[in-house]
Backbone bond lengths (Angstrom), bond angles and torsions (degrees), N, CA, C in turn:
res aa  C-N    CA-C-N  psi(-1)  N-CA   C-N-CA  omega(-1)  CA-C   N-CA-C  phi
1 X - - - 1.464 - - 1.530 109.23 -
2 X 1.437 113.29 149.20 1.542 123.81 -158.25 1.550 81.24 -92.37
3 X 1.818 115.64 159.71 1.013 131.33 176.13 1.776 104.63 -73.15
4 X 1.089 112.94 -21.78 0.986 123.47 167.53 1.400 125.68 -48.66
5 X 0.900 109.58 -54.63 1.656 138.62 -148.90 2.124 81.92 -94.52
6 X 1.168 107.37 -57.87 1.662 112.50 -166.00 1.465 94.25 -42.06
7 X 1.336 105.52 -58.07 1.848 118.64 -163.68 1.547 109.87 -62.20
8 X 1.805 116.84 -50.94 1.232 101.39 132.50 1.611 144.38 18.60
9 X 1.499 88.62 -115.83 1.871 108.89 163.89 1.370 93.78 -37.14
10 X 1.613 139.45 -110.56 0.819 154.27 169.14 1.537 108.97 26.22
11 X 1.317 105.39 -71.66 1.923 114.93 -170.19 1.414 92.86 -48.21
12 X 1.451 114.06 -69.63 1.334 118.95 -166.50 1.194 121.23 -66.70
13 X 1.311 120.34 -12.88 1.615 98.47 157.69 1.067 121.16 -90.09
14 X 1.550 138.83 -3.78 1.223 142.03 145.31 1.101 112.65 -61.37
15 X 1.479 147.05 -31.03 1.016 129.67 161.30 1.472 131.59 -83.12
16 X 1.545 128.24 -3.54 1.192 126.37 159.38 1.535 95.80 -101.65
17 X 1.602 126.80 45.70 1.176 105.84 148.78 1.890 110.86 -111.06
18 X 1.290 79.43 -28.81 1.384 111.38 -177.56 1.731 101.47 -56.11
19 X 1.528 114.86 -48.22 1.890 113.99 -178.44 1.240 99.09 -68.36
20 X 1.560 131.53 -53.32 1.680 127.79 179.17 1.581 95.35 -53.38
21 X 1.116 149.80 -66.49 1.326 128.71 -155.48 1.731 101.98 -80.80
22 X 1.366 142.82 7.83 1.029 153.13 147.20 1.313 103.67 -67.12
23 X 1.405 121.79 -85.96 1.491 115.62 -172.48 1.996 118.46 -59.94
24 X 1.590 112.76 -29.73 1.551 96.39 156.17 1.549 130.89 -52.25
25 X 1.585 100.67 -16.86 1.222 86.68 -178.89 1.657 123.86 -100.10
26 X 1.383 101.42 -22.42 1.530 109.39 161.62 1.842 119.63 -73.94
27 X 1.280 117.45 -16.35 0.970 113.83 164.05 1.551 109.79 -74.05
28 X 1.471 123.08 -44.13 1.695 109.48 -170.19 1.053 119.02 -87.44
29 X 2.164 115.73 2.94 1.137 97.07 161.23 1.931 130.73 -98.27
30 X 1.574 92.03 1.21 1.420 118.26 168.06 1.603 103.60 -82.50
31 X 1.037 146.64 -24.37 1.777 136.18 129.04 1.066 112.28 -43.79
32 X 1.260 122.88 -76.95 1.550 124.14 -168.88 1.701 129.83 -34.23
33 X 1.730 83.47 -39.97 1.742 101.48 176.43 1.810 130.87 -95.42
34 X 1.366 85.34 8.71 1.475 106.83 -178.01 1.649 112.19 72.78
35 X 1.461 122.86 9.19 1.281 97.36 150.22 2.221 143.37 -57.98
36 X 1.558 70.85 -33.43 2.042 76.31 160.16 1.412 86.37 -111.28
37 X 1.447 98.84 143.00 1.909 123.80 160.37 1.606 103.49 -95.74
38 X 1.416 87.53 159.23 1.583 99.88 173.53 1.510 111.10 -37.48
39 X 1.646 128.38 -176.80 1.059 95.06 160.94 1.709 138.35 76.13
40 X 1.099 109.14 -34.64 1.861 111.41 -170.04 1.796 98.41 -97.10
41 X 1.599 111.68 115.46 1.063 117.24 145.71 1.270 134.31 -49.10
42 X 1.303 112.53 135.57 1.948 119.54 -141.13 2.088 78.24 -135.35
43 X 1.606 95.03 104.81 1.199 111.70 178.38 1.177 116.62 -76.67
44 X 1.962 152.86 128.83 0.990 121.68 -177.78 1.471 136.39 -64.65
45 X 1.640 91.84 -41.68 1.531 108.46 163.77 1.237 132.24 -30.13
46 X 1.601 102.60 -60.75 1.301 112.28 177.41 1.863 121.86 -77.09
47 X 1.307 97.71 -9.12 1.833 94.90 -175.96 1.874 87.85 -92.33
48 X 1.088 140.89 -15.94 1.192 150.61 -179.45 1.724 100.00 -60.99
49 X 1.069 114.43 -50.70 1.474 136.40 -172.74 1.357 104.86 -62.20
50 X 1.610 108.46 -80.84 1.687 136.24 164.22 1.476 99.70 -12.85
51 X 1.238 123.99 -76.54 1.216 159.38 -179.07 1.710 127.48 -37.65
52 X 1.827 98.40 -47.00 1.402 97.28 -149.88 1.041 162.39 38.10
53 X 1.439 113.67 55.43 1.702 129.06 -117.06 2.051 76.25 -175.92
54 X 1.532 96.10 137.74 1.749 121.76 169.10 1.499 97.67 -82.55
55 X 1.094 107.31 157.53 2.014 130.89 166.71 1.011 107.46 -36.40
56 X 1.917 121.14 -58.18 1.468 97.49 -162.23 1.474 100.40 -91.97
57 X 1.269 148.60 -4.96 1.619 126.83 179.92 2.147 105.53 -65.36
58 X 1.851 100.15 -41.26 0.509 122.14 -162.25 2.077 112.31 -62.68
59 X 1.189 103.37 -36.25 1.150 127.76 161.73 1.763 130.42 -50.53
60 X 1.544 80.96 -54.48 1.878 87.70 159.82 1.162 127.04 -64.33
61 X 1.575 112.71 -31.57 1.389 112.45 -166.16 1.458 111.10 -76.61
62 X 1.736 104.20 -25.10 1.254 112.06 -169.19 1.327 108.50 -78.35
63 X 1.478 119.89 -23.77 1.681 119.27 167.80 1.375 106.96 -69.89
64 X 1.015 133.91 -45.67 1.655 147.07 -167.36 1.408 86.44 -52.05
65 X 1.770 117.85 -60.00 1.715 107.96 -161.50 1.576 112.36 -85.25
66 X 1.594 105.17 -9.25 1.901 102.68 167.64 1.880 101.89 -68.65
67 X 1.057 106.63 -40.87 1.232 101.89 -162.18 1.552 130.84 -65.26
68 X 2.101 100.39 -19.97 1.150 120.47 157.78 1.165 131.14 -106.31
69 X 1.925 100.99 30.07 1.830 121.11 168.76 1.030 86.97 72.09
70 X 1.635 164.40 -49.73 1.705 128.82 -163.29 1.141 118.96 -37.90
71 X 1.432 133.57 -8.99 1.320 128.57 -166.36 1.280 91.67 -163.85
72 X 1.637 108.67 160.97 1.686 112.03 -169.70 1.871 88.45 -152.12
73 X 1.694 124.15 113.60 1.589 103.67 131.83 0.823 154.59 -53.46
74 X 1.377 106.56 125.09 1.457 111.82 -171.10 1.856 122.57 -116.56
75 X 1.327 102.68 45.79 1.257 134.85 169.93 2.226 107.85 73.87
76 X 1.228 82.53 -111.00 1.757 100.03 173.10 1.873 100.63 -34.77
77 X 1.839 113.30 -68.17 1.152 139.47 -161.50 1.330 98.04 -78.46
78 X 1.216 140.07 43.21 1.280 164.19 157.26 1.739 87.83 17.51
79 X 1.644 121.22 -172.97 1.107 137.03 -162.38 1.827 131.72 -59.24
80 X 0.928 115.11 70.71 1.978 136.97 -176.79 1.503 102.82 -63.85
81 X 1.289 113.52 140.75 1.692 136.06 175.61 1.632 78.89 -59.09
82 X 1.847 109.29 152.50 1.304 97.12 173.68 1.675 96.38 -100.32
83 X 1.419 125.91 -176.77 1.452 153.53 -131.02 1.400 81.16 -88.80
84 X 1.668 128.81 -167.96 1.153 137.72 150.91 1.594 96.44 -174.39
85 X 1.797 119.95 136.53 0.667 113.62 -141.24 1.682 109.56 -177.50
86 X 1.401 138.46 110.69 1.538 143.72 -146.14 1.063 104.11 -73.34
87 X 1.268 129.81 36.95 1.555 150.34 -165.83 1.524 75.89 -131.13
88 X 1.278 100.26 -111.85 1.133 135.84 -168.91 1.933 105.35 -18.50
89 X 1.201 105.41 -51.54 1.355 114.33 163.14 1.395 119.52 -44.69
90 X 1.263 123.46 -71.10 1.541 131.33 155.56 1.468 123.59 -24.51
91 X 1.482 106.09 -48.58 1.379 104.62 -174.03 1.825 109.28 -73.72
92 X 1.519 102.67 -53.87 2.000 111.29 160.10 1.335 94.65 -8.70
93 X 1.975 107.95 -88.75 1.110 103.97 -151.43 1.253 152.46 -68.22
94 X 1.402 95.50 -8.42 1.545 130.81 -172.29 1.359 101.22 -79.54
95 X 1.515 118.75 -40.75 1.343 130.24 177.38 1.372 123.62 -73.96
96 X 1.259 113.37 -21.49 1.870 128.63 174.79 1.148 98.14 -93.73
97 X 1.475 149.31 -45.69 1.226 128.09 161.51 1.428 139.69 -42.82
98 X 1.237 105.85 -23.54 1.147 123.46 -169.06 1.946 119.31 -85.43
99 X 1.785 87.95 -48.81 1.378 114.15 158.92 1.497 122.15 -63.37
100 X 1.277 115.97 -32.11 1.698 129.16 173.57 1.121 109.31 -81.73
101 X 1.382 128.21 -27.32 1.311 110.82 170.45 1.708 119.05 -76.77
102 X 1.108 94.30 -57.23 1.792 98.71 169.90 1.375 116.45 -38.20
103 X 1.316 121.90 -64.20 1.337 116.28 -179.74 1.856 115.81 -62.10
104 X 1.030 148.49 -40.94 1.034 155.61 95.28 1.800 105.76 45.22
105 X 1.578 95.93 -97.15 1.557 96.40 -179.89 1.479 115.20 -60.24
106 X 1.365 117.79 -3.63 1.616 117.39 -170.53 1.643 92.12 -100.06
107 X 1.265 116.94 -30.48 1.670 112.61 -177.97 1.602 105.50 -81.01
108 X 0.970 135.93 -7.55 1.506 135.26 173.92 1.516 107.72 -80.20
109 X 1.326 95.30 -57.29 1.439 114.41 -176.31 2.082 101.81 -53.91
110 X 0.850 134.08 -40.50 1.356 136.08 -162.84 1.572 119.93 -135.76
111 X 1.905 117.50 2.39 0.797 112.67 140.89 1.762 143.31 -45.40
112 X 1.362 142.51 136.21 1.175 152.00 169.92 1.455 128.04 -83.00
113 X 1.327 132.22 152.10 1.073 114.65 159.07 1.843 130.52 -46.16
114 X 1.381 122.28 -45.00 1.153 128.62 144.69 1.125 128.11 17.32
115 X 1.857 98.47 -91.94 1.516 162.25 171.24 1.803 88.56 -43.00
116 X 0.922 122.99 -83.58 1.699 125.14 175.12 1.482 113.53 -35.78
117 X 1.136 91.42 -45.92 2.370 88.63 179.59 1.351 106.10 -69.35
118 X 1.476 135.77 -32.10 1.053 139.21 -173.69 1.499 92.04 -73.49
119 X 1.026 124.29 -68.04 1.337 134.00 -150.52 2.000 100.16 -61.40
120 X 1.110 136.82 -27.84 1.065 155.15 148.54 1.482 140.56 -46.17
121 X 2.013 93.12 -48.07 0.972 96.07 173.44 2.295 106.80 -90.73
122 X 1.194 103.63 -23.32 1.788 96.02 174.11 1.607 98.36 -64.27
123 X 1.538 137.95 -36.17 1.024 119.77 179.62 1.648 130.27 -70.69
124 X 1.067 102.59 -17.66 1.394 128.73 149.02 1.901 135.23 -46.51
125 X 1.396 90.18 -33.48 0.936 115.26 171.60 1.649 114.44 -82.28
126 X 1.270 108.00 -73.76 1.306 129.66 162.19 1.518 123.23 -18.16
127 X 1.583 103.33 -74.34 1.436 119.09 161.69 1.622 119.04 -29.84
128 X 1.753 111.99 -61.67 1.378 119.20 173.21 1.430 118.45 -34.14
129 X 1.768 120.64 -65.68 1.068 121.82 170.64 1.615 121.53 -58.10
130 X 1.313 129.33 -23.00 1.153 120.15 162.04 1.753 126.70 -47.84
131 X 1.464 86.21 -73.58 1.472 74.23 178.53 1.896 130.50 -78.42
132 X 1.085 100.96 10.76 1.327 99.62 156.50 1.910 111.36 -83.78
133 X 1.368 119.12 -6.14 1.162 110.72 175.26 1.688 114.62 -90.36
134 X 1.987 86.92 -40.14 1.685 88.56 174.98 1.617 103.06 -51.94
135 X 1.370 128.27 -63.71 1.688 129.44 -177.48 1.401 97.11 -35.10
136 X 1.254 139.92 -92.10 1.277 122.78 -148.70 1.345 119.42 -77.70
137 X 1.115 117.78 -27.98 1.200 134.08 -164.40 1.463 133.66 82.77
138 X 1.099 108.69 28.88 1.663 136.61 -173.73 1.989 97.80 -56.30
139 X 1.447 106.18 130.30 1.657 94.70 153.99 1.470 97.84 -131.19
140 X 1.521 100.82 177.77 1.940 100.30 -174.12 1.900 105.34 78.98
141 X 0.967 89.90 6.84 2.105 78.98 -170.97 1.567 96.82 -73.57
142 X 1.438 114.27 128.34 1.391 114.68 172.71 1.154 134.31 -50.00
143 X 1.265 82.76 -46.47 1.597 104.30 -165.16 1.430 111.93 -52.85
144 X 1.937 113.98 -45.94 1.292 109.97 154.86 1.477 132.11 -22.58
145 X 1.413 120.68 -50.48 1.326 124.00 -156.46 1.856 99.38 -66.91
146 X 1.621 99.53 -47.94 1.286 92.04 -158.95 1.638 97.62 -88.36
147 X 1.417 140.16 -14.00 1.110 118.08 145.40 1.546 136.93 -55.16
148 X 1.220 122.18 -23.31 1.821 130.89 167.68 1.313 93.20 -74.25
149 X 1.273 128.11 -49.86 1.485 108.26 -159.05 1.544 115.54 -71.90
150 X 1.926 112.13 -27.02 0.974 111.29 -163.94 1.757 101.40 -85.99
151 X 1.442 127.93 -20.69 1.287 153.58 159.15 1.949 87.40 -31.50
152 X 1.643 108.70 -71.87 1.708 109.31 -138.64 1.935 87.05 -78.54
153 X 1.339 97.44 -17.96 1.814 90.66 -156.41 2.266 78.94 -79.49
154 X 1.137 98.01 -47.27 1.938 73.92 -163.52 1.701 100.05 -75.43
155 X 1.190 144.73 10.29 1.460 134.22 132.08 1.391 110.74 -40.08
156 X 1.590 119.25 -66.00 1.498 133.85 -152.66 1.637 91.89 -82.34
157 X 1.378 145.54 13.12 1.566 130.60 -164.95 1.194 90.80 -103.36
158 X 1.304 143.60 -27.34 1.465 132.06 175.35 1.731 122.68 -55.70
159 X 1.225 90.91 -37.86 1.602 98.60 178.24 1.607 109.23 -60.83
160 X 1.665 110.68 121.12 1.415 122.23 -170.92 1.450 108.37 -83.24
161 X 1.302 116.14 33.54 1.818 123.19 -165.25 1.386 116.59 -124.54
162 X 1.192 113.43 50.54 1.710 140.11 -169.23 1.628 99.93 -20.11
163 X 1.344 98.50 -63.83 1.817 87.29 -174.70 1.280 110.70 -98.58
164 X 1.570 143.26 42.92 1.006 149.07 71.08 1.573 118.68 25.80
165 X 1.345 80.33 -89.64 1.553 112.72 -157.93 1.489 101.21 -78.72
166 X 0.933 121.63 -19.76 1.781 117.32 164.27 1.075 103.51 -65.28
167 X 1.503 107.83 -62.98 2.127 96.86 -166.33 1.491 93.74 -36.35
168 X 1.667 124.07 -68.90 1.011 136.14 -137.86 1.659 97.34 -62.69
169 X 1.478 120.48 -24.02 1.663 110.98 171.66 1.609 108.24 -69.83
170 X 1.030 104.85 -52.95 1.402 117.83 169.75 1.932 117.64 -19.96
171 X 1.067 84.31 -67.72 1.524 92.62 -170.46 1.647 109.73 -86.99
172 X 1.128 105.29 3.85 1.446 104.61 163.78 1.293 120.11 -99.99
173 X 1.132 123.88 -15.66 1.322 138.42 179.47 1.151 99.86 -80.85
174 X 1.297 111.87 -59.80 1.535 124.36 -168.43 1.592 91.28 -42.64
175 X 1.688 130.59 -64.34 1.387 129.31 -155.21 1.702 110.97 -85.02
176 X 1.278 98.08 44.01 1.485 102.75 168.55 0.946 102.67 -92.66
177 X 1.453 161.52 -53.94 1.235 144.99 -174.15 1.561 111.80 -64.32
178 X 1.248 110.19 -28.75 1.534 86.26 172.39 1.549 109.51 -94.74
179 X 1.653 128.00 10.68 1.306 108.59 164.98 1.403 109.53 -80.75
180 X 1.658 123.01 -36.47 1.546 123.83 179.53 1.320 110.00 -39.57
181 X 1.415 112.87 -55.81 1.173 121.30 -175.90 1.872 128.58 -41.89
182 X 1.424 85.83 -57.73 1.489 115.04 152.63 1.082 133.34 -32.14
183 X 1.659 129.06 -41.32 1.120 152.14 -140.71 1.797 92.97 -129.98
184 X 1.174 115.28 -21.48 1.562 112.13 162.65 1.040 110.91 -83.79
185 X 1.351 132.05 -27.22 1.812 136.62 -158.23 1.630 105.77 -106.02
186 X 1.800 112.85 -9.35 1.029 106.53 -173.24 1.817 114.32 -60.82
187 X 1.320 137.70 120.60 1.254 116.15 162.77 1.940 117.78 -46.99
188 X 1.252 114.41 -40.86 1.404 109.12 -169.45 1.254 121.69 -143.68
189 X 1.069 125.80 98.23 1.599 131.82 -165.54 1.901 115.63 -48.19
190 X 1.137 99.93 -19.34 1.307 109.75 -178.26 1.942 113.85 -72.07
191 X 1.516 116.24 -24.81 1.119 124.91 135.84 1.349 122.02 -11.55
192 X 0.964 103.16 -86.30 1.452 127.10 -168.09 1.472 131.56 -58.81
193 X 1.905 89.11 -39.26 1.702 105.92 150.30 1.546 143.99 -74.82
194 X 1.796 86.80 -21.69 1.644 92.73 163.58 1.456 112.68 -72.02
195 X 1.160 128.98 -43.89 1.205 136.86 179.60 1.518 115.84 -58.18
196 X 1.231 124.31 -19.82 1.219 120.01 178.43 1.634 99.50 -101.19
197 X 1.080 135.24 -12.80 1.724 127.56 146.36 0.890 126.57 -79.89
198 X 1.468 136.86 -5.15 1.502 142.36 139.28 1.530 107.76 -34.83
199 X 1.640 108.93 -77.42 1.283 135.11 171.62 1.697 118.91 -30.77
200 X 1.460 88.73 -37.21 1.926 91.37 179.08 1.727 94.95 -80.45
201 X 1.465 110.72 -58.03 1.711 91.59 -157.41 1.628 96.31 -87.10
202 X 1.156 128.87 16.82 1.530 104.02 163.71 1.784 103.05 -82.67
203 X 1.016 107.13 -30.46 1.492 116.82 -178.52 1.459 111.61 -71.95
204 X 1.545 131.70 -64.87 1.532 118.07 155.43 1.128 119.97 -40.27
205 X 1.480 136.94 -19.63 1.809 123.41 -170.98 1.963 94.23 -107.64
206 X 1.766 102.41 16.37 1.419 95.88 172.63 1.909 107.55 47.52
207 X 1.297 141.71 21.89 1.001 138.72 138.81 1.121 156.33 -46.06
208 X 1.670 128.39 58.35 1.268 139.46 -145.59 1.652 116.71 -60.01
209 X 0.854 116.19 -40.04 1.410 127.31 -172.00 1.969 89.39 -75.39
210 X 1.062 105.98 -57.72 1.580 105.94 -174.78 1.276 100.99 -55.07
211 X 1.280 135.17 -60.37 1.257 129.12 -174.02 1.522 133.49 -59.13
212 X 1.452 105.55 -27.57 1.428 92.79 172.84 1.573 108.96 -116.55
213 X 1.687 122.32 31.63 1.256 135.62 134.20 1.666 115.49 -49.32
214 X 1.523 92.86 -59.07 1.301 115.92 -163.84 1.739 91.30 -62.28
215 X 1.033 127.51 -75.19 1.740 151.53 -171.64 2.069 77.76 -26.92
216 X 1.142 108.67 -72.71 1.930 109.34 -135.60 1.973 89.42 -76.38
217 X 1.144 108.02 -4.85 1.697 101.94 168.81 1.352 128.28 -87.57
218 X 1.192 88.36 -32.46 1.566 126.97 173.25 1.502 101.76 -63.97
219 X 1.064 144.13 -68.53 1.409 154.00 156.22 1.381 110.95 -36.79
220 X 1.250 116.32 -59.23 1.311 121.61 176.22 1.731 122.71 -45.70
221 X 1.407 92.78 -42.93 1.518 112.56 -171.88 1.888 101.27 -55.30
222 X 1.421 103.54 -52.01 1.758 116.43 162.94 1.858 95.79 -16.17
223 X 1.220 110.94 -102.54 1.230 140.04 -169.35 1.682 116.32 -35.71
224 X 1.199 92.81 -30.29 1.775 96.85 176.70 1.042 119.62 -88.48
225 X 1.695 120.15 -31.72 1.458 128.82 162.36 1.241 125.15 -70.60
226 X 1.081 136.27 -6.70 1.219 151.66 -141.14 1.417 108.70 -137.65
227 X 1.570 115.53 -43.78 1.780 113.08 160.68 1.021 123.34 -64.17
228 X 1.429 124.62 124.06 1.305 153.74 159.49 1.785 103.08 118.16
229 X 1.149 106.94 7.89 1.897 93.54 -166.95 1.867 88.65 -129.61
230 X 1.815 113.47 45.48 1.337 114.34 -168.96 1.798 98.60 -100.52
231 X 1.273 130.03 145.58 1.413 110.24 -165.48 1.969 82.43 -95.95
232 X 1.633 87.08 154.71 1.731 117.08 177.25 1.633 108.07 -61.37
233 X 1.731 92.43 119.14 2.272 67.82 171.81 1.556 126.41 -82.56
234 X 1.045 81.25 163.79 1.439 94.68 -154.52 1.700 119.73 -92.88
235 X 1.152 139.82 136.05 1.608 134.10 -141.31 1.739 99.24 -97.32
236 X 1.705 94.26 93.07 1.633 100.70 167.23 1.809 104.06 36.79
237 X 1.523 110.35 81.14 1.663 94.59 177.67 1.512 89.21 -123.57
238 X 1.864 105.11 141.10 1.391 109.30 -166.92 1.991 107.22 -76.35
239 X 1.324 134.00 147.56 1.047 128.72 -142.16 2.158 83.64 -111.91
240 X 1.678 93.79 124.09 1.551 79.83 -173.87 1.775 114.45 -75.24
């Protein structure tokens, strides 16, 4: 094969990796936001359409989002929003606490000075978009998501426990739909921001016990806002 031809191949599979992780992501935020419900058969044809996107980008993305439970095969009945459910909620949270704490005492323990400016400056970040939400009163703002997440993930980067810290991506990802949810039911966004300055100075005053007080309420808070306002699944409905 001509060097030509390699670089070729090459481009283009970087670039149909690049449309699958494009369309995973407009697909999980069309879950996330309740355009697919639990429940709703996700036609290929038609997400092809939705989408504007060929079979196979479209295909990857759809493994990418089985693999982080938004979606589950279900053999014959090809690819369904997965369930959601105050079970299922319970079990999340019980399980991110558990994982947040561990990683947690391992990021104190082996955090750096460094490690602290970072951790300061994503909360920094974070914070900003807050209170522009407390001011208007915006919920659903994106930008939030990936500022909290990028906030909890450079807390958790100190911990030297690689797959650790996967579960712990794992299951945070996984509880995005029930934080959206959450984040509609919240009475007051300011909640949510005090709690994430708990989280900063229990972590600058290196306070373990404080910190993953702070961490499993914080989590908790998810689950309490979020019960009773979970949508019903819905009976195999084909997705137009």
């Amino acid at each position: 094969m001509t060097q030509r031809h390699e670089t070729a191949r090459s481009t283009a599979g970087r670039s149909r990796r690049t449309l699958a992780e494009t369309t995973s992501d407009r697909i999980r935020a069309d879950i996330i936001t309740g355009k697919f419900r639990p429940g709703d058969r996700l036609l290929l044809t038609a997400l092809c359409a939705r989408y504007g996107v060929s079979m196979s980008p479209l295909r990857e993305a759809l493994a990418g989002l089985a693999a982080e439970q938004f979606i589950v095969f279900e053999g014959r009945h090809g690819f369904q929003v997965d369930t959601m459910s105050e079970e299922d909620l319970d079990y999340l949270t019980e399980t991110r606490k558990l994982l947040e704490a561990d990683i947690l005492r391992l990021a104190l323990r082996y955090g750096d000075e460094i490690w602290e400016s970072r951790v300061i400056a994503s909360y920094h970040q974070l914070a900003h978009t807050e209170r522009r939400i407390i001011e208007t009163g915006e919920r659903g703002n994106p930008d939030w998501e990936v500022r909290n997440a990028a906030f909890h993930d450079t807390i958790a980067s100190a911990c030297p426990l690689r797959l650790l810290k996967q579960l712990r991506a794992q299951a945070f990802t996984k509880a995005m739909r029930y934080r959206y949810i959450a984040w509609l039911a919240l009475p007051d966004p300011a909640v949510i921001a005090a709690e994430h300055r708990e989280l900063l100075e229990a972590t600058m005053a290196r306070d373990e016990v404080r910190l993953i007080a702070a961490s499993n309420a914080h989590i908790g808070h998810v689950a309490a806002f979020a019960r009773g306002h979970l949508p019903n699944t819905a009976a195999s409905i084909t997705v137009p």
